[in-house]
C-alpha positions in Angstrom: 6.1 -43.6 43.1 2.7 -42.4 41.3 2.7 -39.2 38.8 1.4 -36.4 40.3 0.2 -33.4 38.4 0.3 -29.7 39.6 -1.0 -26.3 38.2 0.1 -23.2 38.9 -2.9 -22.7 41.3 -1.6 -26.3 42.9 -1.3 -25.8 46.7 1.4 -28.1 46.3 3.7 -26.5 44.3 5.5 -24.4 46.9 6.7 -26.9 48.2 7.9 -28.7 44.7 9.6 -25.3 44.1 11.3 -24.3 47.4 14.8 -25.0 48.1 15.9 -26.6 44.8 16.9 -24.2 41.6 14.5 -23.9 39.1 15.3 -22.8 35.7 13.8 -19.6 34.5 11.6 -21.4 31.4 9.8 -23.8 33.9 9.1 -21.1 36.5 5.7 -20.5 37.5 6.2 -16.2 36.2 7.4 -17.8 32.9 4.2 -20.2 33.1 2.1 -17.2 33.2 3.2 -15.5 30.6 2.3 -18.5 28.1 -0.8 -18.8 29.4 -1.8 -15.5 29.0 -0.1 -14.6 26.0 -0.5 -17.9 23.7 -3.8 -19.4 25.8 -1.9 -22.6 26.8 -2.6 -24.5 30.4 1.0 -25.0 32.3 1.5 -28.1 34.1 4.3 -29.2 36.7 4.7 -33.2 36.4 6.2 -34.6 39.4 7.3 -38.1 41.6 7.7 -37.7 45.7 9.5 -40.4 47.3 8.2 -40.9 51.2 6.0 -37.5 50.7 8.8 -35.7 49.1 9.0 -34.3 45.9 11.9 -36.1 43.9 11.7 -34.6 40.3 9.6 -32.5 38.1 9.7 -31.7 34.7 7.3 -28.2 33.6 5.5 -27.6 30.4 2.5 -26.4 28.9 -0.2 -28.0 27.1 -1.1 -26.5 23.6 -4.2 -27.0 21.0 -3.6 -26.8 16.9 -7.0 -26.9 16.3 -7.5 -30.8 16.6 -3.6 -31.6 17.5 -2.8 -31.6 21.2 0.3 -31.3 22.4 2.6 -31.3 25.5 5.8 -29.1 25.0 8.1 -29.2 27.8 8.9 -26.2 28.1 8.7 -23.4 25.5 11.4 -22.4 24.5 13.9 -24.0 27.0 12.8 -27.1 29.0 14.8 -28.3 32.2 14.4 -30.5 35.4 13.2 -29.3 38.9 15.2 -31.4 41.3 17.3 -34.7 41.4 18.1 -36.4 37.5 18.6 -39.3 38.7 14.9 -39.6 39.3 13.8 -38.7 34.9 14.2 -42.4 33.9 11.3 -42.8 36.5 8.9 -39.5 35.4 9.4 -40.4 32.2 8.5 -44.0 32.3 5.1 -42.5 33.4 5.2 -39.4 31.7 3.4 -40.9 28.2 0.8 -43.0 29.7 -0.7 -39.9 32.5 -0.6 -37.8 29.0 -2.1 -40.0 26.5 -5.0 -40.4 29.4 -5.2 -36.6 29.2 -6.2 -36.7 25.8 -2.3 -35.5 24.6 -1.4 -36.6 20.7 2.5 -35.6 21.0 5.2 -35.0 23.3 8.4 -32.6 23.1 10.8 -32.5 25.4 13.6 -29.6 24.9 17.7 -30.2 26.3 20.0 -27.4 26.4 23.9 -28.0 27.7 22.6 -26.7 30.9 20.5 -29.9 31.4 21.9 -33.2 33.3 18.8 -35.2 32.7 19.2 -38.1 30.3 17.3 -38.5 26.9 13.8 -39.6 27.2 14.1 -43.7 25.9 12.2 -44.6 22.5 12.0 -40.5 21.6 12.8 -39.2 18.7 15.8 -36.7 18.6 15.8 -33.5 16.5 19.4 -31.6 16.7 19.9 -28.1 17.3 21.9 -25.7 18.6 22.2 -22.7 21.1 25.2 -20.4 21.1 26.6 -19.1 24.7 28.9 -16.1 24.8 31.4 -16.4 28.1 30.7 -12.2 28.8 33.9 -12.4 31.5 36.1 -13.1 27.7 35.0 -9.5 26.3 37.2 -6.6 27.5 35.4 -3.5 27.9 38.2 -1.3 29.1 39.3 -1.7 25.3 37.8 0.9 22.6 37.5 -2.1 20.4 35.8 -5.1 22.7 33.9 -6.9 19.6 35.8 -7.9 16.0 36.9 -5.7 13.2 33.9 -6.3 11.2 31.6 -6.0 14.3 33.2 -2.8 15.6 32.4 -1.3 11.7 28.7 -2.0 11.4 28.5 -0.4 15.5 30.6 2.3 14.3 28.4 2.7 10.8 24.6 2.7 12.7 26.6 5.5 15.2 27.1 8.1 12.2 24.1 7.4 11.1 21.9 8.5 14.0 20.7 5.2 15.3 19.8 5.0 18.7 19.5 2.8 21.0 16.5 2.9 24.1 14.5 1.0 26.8 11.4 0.9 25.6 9.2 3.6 27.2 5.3 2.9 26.6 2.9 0.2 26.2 2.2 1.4 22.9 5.6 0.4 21.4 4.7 -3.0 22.5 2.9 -3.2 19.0 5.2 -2.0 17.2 8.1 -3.9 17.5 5.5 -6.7 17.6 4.5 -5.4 13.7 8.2 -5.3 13.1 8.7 -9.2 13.8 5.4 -9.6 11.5 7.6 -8.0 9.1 10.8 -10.0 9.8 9.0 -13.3 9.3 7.4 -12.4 6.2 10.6 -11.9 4.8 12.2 -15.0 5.5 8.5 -16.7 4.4 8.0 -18.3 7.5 4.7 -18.5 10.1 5.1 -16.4 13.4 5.4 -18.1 16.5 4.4 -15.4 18.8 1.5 -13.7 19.0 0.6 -9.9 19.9 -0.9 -11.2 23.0 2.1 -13.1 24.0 4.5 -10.2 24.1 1.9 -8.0 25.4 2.1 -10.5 28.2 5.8 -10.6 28.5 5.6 -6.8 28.8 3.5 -6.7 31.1 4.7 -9.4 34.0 8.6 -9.1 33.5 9.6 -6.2 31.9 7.3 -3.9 33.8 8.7 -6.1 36.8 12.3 -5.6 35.7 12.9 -9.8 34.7 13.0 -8.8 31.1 14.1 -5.4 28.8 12.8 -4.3 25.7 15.5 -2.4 23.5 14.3 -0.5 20.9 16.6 1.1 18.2 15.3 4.2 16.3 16.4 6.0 13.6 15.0 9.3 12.4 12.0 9.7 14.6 10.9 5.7 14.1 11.4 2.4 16.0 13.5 0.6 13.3 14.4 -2.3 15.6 14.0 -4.3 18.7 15.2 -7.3 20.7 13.8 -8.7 24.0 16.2 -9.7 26.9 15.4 -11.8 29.8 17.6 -12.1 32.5 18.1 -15.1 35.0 20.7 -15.3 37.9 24.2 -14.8 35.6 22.6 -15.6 32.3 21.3 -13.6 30.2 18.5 -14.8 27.4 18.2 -13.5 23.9 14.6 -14.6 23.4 13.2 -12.2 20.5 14.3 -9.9 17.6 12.6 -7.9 15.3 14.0 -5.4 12.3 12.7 -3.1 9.3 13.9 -3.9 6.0 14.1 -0.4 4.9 16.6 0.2 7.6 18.8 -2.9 7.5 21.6 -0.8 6.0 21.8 1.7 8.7 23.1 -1.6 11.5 20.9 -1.5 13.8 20.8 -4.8 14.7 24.3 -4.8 15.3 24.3 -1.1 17.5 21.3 -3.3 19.8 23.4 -6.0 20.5 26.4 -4.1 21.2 24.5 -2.7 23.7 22.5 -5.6 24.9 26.3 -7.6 25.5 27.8 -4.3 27.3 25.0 -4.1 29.6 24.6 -8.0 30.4 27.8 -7.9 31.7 28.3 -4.3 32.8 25.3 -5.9 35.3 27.1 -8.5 36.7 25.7 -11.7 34.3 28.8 -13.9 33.3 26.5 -15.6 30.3 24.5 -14.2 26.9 22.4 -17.4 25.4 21.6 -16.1 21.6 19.2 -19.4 22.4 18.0 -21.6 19.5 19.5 -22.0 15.9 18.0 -24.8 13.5 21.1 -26.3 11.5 19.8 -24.6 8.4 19.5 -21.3 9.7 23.0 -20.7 8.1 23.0 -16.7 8.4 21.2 -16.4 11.8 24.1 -19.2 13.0 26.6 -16.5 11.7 25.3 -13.6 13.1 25.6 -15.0 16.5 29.2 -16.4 15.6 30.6 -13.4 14.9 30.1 -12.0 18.4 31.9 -15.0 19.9 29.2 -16.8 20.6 29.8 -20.9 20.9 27.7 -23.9 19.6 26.2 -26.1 22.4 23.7 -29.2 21.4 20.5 -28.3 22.2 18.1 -31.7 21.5 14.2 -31.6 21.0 13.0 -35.3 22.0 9.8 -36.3 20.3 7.1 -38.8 21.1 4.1 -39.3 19.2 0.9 -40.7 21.4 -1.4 -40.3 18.5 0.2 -41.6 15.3 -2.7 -40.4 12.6 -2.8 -36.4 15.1 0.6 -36.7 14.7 0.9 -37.0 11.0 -1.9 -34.6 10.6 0.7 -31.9 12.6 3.0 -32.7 10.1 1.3 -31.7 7.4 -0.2 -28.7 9.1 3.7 -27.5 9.6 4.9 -28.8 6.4 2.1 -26.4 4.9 3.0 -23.4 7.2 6.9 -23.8 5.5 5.3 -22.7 2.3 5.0 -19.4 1.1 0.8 -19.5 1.3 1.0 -21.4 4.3 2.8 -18.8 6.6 1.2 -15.8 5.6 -2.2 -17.9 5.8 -0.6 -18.4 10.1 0.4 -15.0 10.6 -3.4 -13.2 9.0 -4.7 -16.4 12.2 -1.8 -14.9 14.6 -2.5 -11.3 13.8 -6.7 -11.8 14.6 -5.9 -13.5 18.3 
C-alpha cells in the first residue's frame, strides 16, 4: 500500500473524509484556518487498501525561516479511519516527507486517540485537562467550588461583564490583549493577528467557534475563544489585562463558558494543553474540576543539523530578548 498525499483542493479527499469521523483539528475548515491565518500548506497523508482509503493522518507543513517542519496537527492531531492501519502510514510517513524537503516531524496524542506511538520518535509529556460537564449541577446556586464561586461572585460586584463578541474590530483587541499576556509571562506568541482574524472569520461567523469577551468599565478587559465539536467543547485561546486581573474576569468568563457548554447539550470542556511546568495554568484548570489526561508530542528529526538549528532558535525565543524579538516578527505579519 503506497502513501498517497492529498490537499485540501484533492478531488480525492471526499471520499477519504465521508463516512468515518473525523476529529475537529484535522478537518479540512480547521485546515483552512491555518493556512490562512499562519500561511501553512495542509496535507492529508493516507494508505487505501484495494482502492479504499484505510487511514490518514492530517497536518500542515510550516517554514521557520530555513527549518521545515510537518506538525500533525496544530494543536490536536488524531487518525482518520482504522488504527490498526498507523504502524503502516507511519513506516512511510518519514521517507515521503524527508523527499518533500521536511527537517522534522511532530506528531500530537490526546486520550481521545487509539493510534499507537510512532516507533523510533521521541516522546515529550503533556497534559490536557477534561471536565465531565454532566458532574456540575446547575440547578444548585453554588455549581463551582467555594473559592471559585468567590472570585465569580467578586468580578459580579464589580461590574464585569460578560459578551459574544459583536464586531470585527474587537478581533484586534483581544488579539493585543494576548500580546500582553505573553509578555508577561516572557514568552514568544504563537498566534498571529492573521490567524484569529482567520478563526473569526470561518467559524465564529459560521457559528463553529465563540468569542467571549469580558468588559469592565466601558473596555474589553478579557477574552477566551471556544470551539465546539459534537459533545466537546475546546478551550483553544485566552487573553487578559493586567490592570484588571483583580476584578476576576477570567474566572466570571469561564463560569460562563462551562454553563453554556453544557446548557447546549456538550457533555465535555477540554481546557487543552498544559506543559508540566506550567504549574499555575495546571491549577487554574484544576480548580474547575478539570482532570489530567496524557497528552504525548512524538518527535522525529529528518534533518539532524535543521533540527538543532530549531533548537536553538526556540531555546532563544525562551529568553526574555528572544520573545519580545518573535512577537515585534508576529505583530508585522
Amino acid at each position: 500500500m503506497a502513501l498517497e498525499r492529498l490537499t485540501l483542493t484533492d478531488p480525492r479527499l471526499p471520499a477519504l473524509l465521508e463516512g468515518r469521523p473525523v476529529p475537529f483539528f484535522c478537518s479540512p475548515i480547521w485546515n483552512e484556518v491555518l493556512e490562512q491565518g499562519l500561511g501553512a500548506r495542509a496535507a492529508y497523508y493516507a494508505v487505501a487498501e484495494g482502492g479504499v482509503y484505510r487511514a490518514a493522518l492530517a497536518g500542515v507543513h510550516l517554514k521557520f525561516g530555513p527549518v521545515r517542519m510537518f506538525y500533525a496537527n496544530i494543536p490536536y492531531g488524531g487518525l482518520i479511519g482504522d488504527a490498526s492501519a498507523f504502524p503502516l502510514l507511519a513506516s512511510e510517513l518519514d521517507a515521503q516527507l524527508r523527499g518533500e524537503g521536511v527537517h522534522e516531524v511532530r506528531i500530537v496524542r490526546t486520550a481521545f486517540d487509539a493510534f499507537d506511538p510512532p516507533a523510533g520518535y521521541e516522546c515529550t509529556e503533556a497534559v490536557h485537562h477534561l471536565l465531565d460537564l454532566g458532574a456540575l449541577d446547575f440547578t444548585s446556586p453554588r455549581p463551582y467550588p467555594s473559592n471559585v464561586m468567590r472570585n465569580v461572585r467578586k468580578a459580579l460586584d464589580d461590574g464585569v461583564e460578560v459578551r459574544d463578541i459583536e464586531a470585527p474590530d474587537q478581533v484586534d483587541r483581544l488579539y493585543d490583549l494576548y500580546v500582553d499576556t505573553m509578555r508577561r509571562k516572557a514568552a514568544p506568541t504563537t498566534w498571529t493577528r492573521r490567524f484569529l482574524r482567520a478563526l473569526y472569520e470561518r467559524l465564529v461567523v459560521a457559528g463553529r467557534a465563540q468569542m467571549l469577551l469580558a468588559w469592565h468599565e466601558g473596555r474589553i478587559v478579557a477574552g477566551i475563544v471556544l470551539i465546539r465539536s459534537g459533545e466537546i467543547v475546546y478551550y483553544f485561546f485566552g487573553a487578559s489585562d493586567a490592570e484588571a486581573l483583580a476584578h476576576r474576569p477570567n474566572d466570571l468568563l469561564f463560569s460562563e463558558a462551562i454553563r453554556r457548554s453544557a446548557a447546549d447539550g456538550c457533555r465535555t470542556f477540554d481546557f487543552m494543553t498544559s506543559r508540566s511546568a506550567d504549574e499555575g495554568l495546571i491549577r487554574f484548570k484544576e480548580k474547575w474540576g478539570g482532570r489530567p489526561k496524557p497528552l504525548r508530542i512524538y518527535r522525529t528529526e529528518l534533518s539532524r543539523m535543521h533540527a538543532r538549528l530549531w533548537r536553538w532558535t526556540q531555546r532563544a525565543a525562551g529568553s526574555r530578548l528572544g520573545a519580545a524579538l518573535v512577537r515585534w516578527l508576529q505583530n508585522r505579519r
